[in-house]
KOLFIRO-137739 format. One line per 10 residues: number of its first residue (from 1); their letters; for each residue x, y, z of N, C-alpha, C. Coordinates in steps of 0.1 Angstrom, whole numbers, plus 2048, in hexadecimal, padded with zeros to 3 digits. Atoms other than C-alpha are relative to their C-alpha. Last residue first. Layout:
residues N
NUM	A	X:Y:Z:X:Y:Z:X:Y:Z; ... .
***
This chain:
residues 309
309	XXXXXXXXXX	807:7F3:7FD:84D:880:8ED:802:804:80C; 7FA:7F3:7FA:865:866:8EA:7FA:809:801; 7FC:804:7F1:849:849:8E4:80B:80A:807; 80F:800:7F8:83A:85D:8C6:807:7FB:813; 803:7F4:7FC:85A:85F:8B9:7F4:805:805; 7F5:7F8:7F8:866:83E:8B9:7FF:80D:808; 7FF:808:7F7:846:830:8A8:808:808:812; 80A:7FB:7F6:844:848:891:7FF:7FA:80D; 800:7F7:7FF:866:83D:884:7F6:808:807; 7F3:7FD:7F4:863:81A:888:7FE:80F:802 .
299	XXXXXXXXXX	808:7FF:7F3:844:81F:874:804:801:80A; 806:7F2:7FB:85A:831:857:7F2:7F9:808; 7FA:7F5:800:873:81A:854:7F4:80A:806; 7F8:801:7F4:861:7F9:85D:806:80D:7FF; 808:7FE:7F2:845:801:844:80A:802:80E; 808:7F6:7FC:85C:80A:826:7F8:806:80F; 7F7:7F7:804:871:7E9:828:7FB:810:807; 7FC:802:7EE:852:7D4:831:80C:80C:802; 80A:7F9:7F4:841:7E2:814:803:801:80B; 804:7F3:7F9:85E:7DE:800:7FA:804:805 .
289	XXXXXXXXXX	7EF:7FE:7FA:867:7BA:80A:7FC:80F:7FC; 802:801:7ED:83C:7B4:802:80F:802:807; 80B:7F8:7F8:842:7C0:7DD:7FE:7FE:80B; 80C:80B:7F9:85E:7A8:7D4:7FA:80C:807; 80D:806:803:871:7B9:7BB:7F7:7FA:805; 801:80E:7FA:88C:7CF:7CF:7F4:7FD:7FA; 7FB:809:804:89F:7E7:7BC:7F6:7F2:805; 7FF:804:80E:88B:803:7C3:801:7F7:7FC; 810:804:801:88A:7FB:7E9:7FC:806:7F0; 803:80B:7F7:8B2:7FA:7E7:7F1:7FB:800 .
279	XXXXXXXXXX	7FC:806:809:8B7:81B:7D6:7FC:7ED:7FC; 808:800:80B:89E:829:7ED:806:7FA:7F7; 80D:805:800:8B1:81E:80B:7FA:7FF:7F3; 803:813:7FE:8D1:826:7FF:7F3:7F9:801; 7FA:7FE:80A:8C6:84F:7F9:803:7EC:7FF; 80D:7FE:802:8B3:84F:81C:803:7FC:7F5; 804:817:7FE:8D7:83B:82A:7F1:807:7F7; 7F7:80D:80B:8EA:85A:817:7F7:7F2:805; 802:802:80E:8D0:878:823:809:7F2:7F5; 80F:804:805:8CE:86B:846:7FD:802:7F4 .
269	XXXXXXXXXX	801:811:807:8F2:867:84B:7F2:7FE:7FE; 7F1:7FF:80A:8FC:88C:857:7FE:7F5:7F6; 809:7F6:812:8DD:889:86A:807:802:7F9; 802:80D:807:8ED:86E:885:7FD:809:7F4; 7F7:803:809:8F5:88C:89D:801:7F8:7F5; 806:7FA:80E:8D5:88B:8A8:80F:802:7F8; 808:802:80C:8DA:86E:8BC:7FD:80A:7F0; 80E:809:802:8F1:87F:8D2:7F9:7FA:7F7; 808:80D:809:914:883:8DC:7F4:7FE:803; 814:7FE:7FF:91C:8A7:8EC:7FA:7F5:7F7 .
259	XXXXXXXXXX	80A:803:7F0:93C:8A1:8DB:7F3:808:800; 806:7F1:7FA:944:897:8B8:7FF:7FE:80D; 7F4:7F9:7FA:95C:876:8AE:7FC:80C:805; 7F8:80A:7F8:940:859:8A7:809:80A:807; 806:807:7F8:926:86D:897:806:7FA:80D; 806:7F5:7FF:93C:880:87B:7FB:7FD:812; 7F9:7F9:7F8:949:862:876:7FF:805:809; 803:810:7F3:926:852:86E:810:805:805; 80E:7FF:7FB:922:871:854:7FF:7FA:80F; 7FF:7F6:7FF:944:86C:843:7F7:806:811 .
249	XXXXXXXXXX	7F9:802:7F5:939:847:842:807:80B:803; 801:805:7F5:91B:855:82F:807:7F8:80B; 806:7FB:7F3:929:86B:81E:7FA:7FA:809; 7F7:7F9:7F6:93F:854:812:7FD:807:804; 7F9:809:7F6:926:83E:804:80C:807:804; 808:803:7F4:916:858:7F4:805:7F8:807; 7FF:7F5:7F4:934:865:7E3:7F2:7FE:80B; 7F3:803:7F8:935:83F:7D3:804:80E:80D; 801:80D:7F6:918:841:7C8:805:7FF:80B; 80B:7F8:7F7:91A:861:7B3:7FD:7F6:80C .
239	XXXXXXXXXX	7FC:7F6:7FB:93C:853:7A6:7F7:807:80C; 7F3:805:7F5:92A:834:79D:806:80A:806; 807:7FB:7F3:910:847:782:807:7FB:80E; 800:7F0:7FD:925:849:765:7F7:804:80D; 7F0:802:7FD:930:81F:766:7FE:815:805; 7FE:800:80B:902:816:76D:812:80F:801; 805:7F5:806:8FF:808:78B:80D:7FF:7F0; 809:7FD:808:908:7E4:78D:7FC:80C:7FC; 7FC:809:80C:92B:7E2:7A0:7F4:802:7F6; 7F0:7F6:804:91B:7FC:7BB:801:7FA:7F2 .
229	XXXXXXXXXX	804:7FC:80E:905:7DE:7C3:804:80B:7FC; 7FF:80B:806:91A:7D2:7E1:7FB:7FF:7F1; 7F0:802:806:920:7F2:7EE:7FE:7F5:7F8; 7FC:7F0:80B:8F9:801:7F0:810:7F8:7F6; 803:801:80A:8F2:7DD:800:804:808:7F1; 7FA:80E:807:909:7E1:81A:7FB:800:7F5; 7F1:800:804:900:804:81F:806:7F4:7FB; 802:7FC:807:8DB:7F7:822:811:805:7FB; 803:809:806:8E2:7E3:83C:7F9:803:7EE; 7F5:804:807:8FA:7FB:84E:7F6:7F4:7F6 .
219	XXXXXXXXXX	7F3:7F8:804:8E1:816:84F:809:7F4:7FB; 80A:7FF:80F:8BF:7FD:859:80D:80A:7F9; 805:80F:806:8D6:7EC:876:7FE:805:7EF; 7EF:809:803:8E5:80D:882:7FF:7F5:7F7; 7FA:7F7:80A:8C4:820:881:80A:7F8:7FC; 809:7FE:812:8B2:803:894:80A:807:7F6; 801:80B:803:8CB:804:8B3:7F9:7FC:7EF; 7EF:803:806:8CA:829:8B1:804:7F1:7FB; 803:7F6:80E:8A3:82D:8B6:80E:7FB:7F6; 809:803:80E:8A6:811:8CC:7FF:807:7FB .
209	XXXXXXXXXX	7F7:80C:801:8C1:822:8E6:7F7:7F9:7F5; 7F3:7FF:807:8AF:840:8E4:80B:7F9:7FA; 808:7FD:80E:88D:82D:8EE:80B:806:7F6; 7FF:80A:808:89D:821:909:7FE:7FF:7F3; 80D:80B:7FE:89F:842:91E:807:7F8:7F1; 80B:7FB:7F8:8BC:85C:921:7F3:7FA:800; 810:801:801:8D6:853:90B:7FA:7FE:810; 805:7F0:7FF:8FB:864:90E:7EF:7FC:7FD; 807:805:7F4:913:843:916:7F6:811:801; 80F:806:804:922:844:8F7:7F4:800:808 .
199	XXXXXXXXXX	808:806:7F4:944:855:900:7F3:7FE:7F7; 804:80E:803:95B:856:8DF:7F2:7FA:808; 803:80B:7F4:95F:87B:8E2:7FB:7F9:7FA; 803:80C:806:974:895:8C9:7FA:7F7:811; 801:809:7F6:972:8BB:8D3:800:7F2:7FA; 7F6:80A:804:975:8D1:8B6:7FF:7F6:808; 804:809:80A:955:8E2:8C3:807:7F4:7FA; 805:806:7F8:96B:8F6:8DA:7FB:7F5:7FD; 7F3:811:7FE:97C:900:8BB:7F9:7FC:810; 7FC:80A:80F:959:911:8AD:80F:7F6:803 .
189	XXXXXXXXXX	80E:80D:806:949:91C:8CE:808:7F9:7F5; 7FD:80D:7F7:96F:92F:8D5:7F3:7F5:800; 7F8:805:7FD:96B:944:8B7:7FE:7F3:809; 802:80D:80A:94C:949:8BA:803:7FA:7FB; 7FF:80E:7FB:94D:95C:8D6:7FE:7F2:7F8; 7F7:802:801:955:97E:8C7:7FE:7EE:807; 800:80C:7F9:932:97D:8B8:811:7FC:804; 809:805:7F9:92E:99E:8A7:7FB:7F6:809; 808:7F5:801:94B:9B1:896:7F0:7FE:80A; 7FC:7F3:7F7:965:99B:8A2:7F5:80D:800 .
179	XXXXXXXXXX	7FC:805:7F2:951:978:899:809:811:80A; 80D:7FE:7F9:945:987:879:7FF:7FE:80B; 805:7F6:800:969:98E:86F:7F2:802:806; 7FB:7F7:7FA:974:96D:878:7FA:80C:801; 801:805:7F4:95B:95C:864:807:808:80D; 80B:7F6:804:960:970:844:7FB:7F7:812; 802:7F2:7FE:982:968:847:7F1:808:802; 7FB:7FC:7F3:97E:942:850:802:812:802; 80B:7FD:7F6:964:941:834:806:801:811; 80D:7FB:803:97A:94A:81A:7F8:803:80B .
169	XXXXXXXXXX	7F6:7F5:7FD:99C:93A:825:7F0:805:7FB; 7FC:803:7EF:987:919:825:803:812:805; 810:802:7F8:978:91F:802:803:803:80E; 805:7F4:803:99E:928:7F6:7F6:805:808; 7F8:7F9:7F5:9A8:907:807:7FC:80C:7FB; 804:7FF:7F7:98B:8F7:7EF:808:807:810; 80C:7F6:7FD:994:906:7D0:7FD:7FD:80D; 7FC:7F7:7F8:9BA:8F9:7D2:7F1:808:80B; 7FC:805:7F1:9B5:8D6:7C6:802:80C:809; 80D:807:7FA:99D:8E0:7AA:804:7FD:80D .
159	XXXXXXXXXX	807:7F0:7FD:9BC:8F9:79B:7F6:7FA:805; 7FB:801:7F0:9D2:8D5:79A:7F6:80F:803; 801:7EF:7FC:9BF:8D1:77E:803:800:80C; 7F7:7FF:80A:9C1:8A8:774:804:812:801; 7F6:7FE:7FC:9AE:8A4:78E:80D:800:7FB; 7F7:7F9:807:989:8A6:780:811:809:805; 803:7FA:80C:972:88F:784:807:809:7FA; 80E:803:808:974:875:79E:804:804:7F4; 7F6:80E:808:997:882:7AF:7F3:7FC:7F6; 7F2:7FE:805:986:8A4:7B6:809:7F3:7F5 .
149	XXXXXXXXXX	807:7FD:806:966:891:7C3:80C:801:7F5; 802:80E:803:97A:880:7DF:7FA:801:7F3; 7F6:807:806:98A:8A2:7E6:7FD:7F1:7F7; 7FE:7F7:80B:966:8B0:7EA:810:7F9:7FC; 803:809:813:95F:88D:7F5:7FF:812:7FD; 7F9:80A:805:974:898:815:7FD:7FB:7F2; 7F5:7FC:80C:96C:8BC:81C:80A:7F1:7FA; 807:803:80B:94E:8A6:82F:808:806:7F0; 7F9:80C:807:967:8A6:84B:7F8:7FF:7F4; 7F6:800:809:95D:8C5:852:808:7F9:7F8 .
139	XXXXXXXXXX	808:805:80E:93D:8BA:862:806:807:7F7; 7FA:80F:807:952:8B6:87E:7FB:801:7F5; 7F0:801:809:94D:8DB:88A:805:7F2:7F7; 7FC:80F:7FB:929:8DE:88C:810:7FD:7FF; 80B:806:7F0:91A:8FE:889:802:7F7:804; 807:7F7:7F8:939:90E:879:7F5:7FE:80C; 7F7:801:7F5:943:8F0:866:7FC:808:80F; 808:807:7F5:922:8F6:852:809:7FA:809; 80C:7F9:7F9:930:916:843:7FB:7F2:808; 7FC:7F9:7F1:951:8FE:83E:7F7:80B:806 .
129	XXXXXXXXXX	803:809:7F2:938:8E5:82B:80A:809:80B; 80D:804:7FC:927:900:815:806:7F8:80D; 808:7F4:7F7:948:910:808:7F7:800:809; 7F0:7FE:7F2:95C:8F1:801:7F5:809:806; 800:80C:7FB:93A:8E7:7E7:80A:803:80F; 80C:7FE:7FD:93B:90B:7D6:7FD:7F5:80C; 7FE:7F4:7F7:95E:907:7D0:7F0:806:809; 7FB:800:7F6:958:8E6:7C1:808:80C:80F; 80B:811:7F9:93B:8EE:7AE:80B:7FC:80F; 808:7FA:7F4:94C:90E:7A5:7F9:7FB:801 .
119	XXXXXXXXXX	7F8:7F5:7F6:96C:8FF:795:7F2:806:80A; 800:809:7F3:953:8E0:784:805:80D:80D; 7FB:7F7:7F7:942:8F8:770:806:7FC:808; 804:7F2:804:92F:8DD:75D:808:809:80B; 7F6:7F7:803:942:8BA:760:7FD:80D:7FC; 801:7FB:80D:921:8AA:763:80D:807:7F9; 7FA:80A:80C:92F:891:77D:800:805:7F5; 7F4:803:806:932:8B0:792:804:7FA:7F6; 804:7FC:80C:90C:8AF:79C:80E:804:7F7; 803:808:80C:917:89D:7B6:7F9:802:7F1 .
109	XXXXXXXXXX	7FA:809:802:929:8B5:7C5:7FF:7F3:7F7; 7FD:7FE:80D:911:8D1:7C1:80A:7F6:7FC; 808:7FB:80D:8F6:8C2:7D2:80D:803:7F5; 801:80B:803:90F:8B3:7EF:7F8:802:7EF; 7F1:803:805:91B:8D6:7F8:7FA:7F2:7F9; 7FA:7F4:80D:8F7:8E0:7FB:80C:7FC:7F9; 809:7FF:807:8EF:8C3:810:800:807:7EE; 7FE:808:803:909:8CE:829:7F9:7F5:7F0; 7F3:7FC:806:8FF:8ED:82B:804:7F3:7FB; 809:7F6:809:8D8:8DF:838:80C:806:7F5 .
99	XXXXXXXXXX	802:80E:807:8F1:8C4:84D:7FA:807:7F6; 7EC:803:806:902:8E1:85F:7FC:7F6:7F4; 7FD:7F9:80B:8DB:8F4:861:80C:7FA:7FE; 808:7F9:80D:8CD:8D8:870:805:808:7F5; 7FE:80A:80B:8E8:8D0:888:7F4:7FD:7F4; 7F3:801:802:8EE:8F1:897:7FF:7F5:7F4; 7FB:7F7:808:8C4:8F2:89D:80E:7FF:7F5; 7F0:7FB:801:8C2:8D3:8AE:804:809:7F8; 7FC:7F8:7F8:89D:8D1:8B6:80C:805:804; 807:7F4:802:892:8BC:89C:7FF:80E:803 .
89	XXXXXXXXXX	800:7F9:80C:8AC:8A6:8A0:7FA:80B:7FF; 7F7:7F2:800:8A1:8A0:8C4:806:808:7F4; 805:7F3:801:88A:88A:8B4:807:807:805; 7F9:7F9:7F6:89D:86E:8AC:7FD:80E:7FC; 7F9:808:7F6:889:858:895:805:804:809; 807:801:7F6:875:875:88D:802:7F7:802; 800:7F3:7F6:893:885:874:7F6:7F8:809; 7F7:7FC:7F8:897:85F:868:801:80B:806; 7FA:80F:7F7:878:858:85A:805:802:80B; 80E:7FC:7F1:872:87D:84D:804:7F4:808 .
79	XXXXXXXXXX	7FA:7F4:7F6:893:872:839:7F6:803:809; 7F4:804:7F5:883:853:82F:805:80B:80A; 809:807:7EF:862:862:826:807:7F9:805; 809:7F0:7F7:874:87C:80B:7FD:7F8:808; 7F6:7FA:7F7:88D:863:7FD:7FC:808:80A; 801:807:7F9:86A:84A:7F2:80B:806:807; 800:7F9:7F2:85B:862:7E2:806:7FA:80C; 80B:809:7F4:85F:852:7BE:801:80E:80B; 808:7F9:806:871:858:796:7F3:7FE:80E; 80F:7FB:805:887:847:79F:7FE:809:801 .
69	XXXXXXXXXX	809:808:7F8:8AD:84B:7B3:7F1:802:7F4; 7FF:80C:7F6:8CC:858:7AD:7F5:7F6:805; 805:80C:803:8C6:868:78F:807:7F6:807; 7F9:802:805:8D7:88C:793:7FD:7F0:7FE; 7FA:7F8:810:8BC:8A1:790:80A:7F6:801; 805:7FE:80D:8A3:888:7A6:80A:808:7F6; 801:812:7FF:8BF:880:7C7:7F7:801:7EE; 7F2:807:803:8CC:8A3:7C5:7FB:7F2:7FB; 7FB:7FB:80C:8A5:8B0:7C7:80F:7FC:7FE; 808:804:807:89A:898:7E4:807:807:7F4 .
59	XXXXXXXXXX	7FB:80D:7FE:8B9:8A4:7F8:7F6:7F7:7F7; 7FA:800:808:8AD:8C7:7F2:809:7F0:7FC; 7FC:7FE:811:88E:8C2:7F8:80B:802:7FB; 806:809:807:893:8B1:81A:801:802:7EF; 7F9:80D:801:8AB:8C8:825:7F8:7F5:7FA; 7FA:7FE:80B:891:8E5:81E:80D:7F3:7FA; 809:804:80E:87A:8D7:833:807:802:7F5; 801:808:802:892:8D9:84F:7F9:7F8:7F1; 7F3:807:802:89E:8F8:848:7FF:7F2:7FF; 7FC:7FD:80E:87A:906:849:80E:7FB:7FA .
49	XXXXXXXXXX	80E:803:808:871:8F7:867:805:7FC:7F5; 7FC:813:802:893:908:873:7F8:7F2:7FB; 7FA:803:80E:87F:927:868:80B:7F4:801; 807:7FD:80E:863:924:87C:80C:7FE:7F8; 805:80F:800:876:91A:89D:7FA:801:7F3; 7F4:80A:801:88B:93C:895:7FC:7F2:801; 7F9:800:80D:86D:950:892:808:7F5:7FE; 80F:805:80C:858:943:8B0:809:7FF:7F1; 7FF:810:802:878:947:8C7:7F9:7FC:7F7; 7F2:801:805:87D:96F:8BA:802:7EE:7FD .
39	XXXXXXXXXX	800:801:80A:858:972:8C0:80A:7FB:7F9; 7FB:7F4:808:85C:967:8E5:800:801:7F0; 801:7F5:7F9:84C:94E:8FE:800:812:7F6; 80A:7FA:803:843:934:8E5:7FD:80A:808; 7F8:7FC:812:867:925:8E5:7F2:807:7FE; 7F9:7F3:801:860:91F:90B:803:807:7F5; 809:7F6:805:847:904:904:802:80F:802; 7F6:7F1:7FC:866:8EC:900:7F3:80B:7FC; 7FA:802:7FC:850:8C9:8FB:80B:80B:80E; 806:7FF:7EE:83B:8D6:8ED:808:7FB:808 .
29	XXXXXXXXXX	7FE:7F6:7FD:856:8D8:8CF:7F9:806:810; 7EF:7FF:7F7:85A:8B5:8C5:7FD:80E:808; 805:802:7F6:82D:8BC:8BD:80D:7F9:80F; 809:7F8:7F6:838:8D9:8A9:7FE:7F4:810; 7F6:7F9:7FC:853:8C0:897:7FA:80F:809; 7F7:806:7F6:83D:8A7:894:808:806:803; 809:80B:7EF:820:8B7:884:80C:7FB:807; 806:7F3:7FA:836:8CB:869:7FC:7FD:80E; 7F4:7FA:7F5:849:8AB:863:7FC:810:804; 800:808:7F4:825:89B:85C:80C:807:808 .
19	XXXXXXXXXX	80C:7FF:7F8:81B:8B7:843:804:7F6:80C; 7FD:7F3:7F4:83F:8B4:833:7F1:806:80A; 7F8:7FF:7FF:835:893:82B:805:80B:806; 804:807:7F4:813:898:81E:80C:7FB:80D; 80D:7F6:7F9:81D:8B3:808:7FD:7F7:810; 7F5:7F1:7F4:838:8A2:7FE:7FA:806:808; 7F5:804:7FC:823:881:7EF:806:80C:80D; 807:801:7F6:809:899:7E3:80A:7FD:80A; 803:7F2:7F8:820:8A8:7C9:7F9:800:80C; 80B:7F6:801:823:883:7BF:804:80E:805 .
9	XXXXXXXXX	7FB:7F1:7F7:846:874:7B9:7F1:807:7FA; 7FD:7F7:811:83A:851:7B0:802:80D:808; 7F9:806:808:83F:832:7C5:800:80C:7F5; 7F0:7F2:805:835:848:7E3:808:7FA:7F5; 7FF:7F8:7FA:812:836:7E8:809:809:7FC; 808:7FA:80C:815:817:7D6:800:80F:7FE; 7F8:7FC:809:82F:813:7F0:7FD:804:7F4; 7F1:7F3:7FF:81D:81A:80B:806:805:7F7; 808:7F4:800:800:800:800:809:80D:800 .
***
């Protein structure tokens, strides 16, 4: 039934979709009914909303322009999936917008294979993930498939290996500057942040521990799959594959060496396992394996988040 459902990219589809992460992310939000004290809190919860919805589309649009996936709905109600698997997500500002940059840089990355413009694809691409360094610092490591890109498609130009230190030198001056002129503390927020911690020991009811438990299973079991059929895509589309599979161990870094370890950290990896998934429930011919597929993602998901409320 589900799958009948989002097997085609309706207009409805989204609609219905961002209607539910509207609802869930108001009803994450009773939670803290202090954000409804002041205009300033109203706005800012409004337009992280808007960040979040926007992550969806644009992560839906990468995946359709550059033919990662059908002609379906099925990237758009994974990612909702996984945002209301671990609902604190919704409520992590920092890591919203790092992953919303992040995203960006990924768009123009893989749109690289075209060889159109590559110099300000990959300058454009550096630019996005050291702005999302800023709210997050590890999610610098994602200047990795811009190098990984580099070698891909066009490293025969040593002028491709430079643009991204350029990028760096870019946003550390314009960073600086707004930090003396307005926020001298933001400096120390941002190497503070550097921090590396392994500790695990950061859940707070059971339900955190099964959200995660799940995630890990349905992530590496789809990554497996992702790698193993790799060999079959088609030889000009591999490249684009392949930077998904490194963001997503990028992503699961990312996870493993941050401090302040929580669940929502994981969102770095929800556009590459959404992106696997659907590759995966495309591929699969036996109609009742994707229903179960489908169902278990996104009932787990309500599931989870109904019980963390």
């Amino acid at each position: 039934m589900i799958t009948s459902v989002f097997s085609k990219s309706r207009p409805i589809n989204y609609i219905a979709v961002t209607t539910l992460l509207v609802v869930c992310y108001f009803l994450y939000l009773q939670k803290f009914p202090e954000w409804m004290n002041s205009t300033e809190e109203i706005l800012s919860k409004v337009g992280l909303l808007l960040v979040l919805a926007g992550s969806l589309f644009i992560a839906n649009f990468v995946t359709k322009k550059n033919g990662l996936s059908k002609d379906n709905s099925y990237l758009f109600l994974f990612l909702f999936s996984f945002l209301i698997l671990f609902p604190t997500t919704l409520g992590n500002s920092n890591l919203i917008i790092s992953n919303f940059f992040i995203l960006l840089a990924l768009r123009r990355l893989i749109s690289l294979q075209s060889l159109l413009t590559p110099k300000e694809k990959i300058f454009d691409a550096s630019l996005w993930i050291f702005v999302a360094a800023i709210f997050h610092f590890w999610s610098i490591l994602f200047i990795i498939i811009v190098f990984v890109s580099i070698l891909f498609h066009v490293s025969r130009d040593y002028r491709n290996w430079v643009l991204p230190f350029i990028a760096f030198f870019s946003v550390g001056v314009i960073t600086l500057m707004y930090a003396l002129i307005f926020d001298k503390s933001l400096i120390n927020t941002v190497i503070d942040s550097a921090a590396i911690d392994f500790n695990f020991n950061y859940f707070t009811n059971n339900y955190q521990n099964f959200a995660l438990s799940l995630y890990v299973i349905i992530a590496l079991f789809f990554f497996v799959t992702q790698s193993l059929s790799l060999p079959n895509k088609p030889l000009n589309m591999q490249s684009s594959y392949k930077k998904i599979i490194v963001s997503f161990i990028i992503g699961a870094v990312v996870f493993f060496i941050s401090a302040d370890k929580n669940n929502s950290l994981l969102i770095f990896t929800f556009a590459p396992v959404a992106i696997m998934a659907t590759n995966h429930v495309e591929a699969t011919q036996v109609n009742w394996l994707k229903e179960t597929f489908v169902y278990v993602i996104f009932g787990c998901g309500l599931l989870t988040f109904f019980s963390q409320l």
